[in-house]
C-alpha positions in Angstrom: 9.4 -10.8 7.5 5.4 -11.3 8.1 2.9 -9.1 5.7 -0.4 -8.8 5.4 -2.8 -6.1 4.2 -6.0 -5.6 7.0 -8.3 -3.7 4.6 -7.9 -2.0 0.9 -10.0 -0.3 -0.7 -11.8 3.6 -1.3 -13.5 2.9 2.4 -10.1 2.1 3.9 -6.4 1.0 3.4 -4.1 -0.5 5.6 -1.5 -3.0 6.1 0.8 -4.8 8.9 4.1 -5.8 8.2 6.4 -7.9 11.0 10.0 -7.6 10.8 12.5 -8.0 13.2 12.1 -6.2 16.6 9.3 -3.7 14.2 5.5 -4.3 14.3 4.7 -1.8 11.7 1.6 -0.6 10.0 1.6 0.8 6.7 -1.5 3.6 7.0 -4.4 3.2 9.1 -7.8 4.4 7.1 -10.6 2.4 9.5 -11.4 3.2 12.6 -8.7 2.4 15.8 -11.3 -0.6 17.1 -11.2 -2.1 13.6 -7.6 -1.9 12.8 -7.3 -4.0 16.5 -9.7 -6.7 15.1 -7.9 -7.0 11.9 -4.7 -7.3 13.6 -5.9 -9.8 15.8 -6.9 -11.8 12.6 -3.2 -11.7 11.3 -1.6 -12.7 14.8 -1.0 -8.8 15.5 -1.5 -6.7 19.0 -1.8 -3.2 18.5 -0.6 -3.1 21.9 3.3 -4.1 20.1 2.8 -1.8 17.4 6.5 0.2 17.0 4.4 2.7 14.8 2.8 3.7 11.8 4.1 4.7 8.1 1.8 6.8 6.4 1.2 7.0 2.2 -0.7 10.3 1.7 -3.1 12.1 3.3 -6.3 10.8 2.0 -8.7 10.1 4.3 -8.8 6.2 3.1 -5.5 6.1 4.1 -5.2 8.1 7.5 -8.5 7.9 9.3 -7.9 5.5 12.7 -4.1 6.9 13.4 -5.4 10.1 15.6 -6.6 7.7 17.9 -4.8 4.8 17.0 -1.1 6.9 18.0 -3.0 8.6 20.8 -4.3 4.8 22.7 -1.2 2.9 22.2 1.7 6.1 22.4 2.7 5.2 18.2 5.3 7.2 16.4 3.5 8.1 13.3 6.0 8.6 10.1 5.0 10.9 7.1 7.0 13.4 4.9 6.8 17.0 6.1 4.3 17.5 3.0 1.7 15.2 4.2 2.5 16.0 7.7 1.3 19.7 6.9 -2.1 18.7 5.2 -3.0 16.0 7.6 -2.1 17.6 10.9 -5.9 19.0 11.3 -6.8 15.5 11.8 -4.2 15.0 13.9 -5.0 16.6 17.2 -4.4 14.0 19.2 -0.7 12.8 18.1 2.1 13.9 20.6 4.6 16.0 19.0 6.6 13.6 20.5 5.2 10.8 18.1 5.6 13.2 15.4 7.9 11.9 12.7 9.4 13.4 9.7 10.9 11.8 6.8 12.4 12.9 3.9 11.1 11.0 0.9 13.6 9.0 -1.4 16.0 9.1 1.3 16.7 5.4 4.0 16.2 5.2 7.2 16.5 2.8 9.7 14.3 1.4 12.3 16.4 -0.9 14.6 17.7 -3.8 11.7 15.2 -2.5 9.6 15.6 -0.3 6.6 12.5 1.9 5.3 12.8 3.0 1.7 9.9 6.0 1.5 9.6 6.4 -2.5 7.9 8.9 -4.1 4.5 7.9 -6.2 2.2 9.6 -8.8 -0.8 10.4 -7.2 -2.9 13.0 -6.7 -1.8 14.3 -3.0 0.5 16.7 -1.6 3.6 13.9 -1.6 2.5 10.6 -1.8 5.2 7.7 -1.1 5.4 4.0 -1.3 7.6 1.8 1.1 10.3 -0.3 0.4 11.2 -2.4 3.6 14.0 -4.4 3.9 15.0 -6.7 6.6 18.0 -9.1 6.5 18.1 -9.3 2.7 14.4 -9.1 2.5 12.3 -6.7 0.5 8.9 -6.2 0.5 7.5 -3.2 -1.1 4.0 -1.5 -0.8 2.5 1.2 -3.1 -1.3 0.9 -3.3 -2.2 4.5 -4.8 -0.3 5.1 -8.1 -1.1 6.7 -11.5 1.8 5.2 -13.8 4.4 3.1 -13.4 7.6 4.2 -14.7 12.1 3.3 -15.0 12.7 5.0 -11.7 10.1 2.9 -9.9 11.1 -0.4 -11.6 14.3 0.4 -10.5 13.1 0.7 -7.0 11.3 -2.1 -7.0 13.9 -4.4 -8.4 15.0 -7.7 -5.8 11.7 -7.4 -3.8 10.0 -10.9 -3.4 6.7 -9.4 -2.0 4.9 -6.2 -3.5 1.1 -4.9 -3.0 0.0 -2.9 -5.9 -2.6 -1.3 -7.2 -5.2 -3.0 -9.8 -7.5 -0.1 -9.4 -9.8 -0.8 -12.2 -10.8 -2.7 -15.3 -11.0 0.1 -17.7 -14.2 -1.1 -20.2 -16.0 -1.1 -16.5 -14.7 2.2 -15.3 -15.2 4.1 -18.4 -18.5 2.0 -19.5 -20.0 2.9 -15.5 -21.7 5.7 -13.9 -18.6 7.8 -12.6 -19.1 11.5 -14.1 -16.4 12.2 -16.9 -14.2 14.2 -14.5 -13.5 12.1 -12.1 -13.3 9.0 -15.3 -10.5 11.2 -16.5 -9.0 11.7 -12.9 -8.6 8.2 -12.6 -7.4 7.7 -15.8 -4.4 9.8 -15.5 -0.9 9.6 -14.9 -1.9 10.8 -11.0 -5.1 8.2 -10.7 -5.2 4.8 -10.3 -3.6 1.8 -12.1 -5.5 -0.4 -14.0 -5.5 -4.2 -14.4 -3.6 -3.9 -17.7 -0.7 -2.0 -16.5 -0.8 -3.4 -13.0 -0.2 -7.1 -15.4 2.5 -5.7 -17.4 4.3 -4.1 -13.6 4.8 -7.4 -12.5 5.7 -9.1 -15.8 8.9 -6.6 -15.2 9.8 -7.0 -11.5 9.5 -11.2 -12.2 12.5 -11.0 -13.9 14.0 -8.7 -10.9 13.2 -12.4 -8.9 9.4 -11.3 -7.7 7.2 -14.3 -6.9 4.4 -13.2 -4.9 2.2 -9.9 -5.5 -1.1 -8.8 -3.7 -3.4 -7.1 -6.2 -4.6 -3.8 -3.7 -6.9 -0.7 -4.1 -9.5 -2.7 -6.2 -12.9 -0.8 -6.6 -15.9 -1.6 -6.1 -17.9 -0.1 -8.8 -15.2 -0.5 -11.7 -13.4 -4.1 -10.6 -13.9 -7.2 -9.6 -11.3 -9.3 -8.0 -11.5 -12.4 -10.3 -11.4 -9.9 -13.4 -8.2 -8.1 -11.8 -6.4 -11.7 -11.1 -7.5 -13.4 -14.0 -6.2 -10.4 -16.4 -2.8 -10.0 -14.3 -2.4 -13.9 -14.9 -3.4 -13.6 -18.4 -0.5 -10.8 -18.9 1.9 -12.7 -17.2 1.1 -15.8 -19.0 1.7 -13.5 -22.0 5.2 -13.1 -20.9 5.6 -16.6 -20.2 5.2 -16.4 -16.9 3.2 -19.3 -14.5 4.6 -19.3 -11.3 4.3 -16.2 -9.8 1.4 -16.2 -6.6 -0.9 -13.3 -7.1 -3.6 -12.7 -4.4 -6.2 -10.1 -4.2 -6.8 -8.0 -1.1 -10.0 -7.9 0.8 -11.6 -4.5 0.7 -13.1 -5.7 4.4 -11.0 -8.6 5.6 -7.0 -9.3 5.8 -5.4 -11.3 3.1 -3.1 -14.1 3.8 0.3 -14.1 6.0 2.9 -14.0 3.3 6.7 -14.7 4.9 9.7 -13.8 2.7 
């Protein structure tokens, strides 16, 4: 398999995962001409797309795939919960390309098998992805407020994962975000933070993870060398020095990872 993320961030998430016969995305939150210049930075062609998996709902997260699914004729795959709240903004889908999941429950796309997981956020349903491909897992889950047994579990055996490192916590509490939305973010439905993002991965190494792409960083209460270097300083911690951790671009594609 081929991943890369295109764009994370509050202004707009999404990735692109190769495997097999499946050109995937995983949400589509820029607009449809920007998504096509991202892919075509990663080696992609929305043209090949086999479809789109959406997260949640959030605009971030959703914004190009009304035009994106309309252009290029894309199946676009959400639970029935996000499929309800989004659907306003989804005029221009075909029922047709209308696809329903249920979360926590396989399915298969050709050779490949999508794992939609349920998440802590604050949305109607919010999922990550685990997709597997010929003994390959790469997982995805770039909105999350806590991390807990059942996801670990979940995530166990994958060699690839993107995940959150939201914020730095001295910035985001120390910054000019009224208390509300501090405490929002905060919460078990927010955001992870650096810290616990560190402490994720220090788990999921001794499942055999070796790469990780630090997602979702923002821009008022981050910074990407502050998010990496405290991730590596955790997993030092551990005694851990040989995992690869990369952030993602809020505007640009990260590196091709294969696994």
């Amino acid at each position: 398999m081929r991943f890369a993320t295109l764009c994370s961030g509050s202004s707009g998430n999404a990735a692109y995962i190769e495997a097999g016969d499946n050109r995937l995305l995983i949400d589509a939150g820029v607009s449809c001409r920007r998504i096509c210049k991202l892919l075509e930075m990663v080696g992609g062609d929305a043209r090949l797309l086999s479809g789109i998996l959406v997260t949640h709902e959030h605009t971030d997260h959703i914004n190009g795939i009304n035009v994106l699914s309309k252009k290029y004729d894309l199946p676009v795959f959400a639970n029935a919960e996000c499929w309800r709240s989004m659907m306003p903004l989804m005029s221009k889908v075909l029922a047709s390309n209308i696809r329903v999941f249920e979360s926590d429950k396989p399915f298969m796309l050709g050779e490949t098998k999508i794992l939609p997981f349920t998440t802590m956020h604050d949305a109607i349903h919010p999922v990550g992805y685990v997709i597997e491909h010929r003994g390959s897992r790469i997982a995805v889950m770039t909105d999350i407020g806590h991390i807990d047994k059942r996801l670990l579990g979940i995530l166990e055996g994958c060699k690839l994962v993107l995940i959150e490192a939201n914020h730095d916590v001295d910035m985001l509490m120390a910054g000019s975000y009224p208390y509300q939305l501090k405490k929002r973010i905060l919460s078990g439905k927010g955001h992870l933070c650096n810290e616990d993002c560190g402490e994720t991965l220090a788990i999921l190494y001794q499942g055999g993870l070796r790469n990780a792409i630090l997602g979702h960083l923002s821009s008022e209460n981050n910074d990407p060398m502050l998010a990496r270097a405290t991730v590596l300083s955790i997993l030092e911690s551990h005694g851990i020095s040989d995992m690869n951790i990369v952030t993602a671009g809020r505007d640009a594609p990260s590196p091709i990872f294969e696994v």
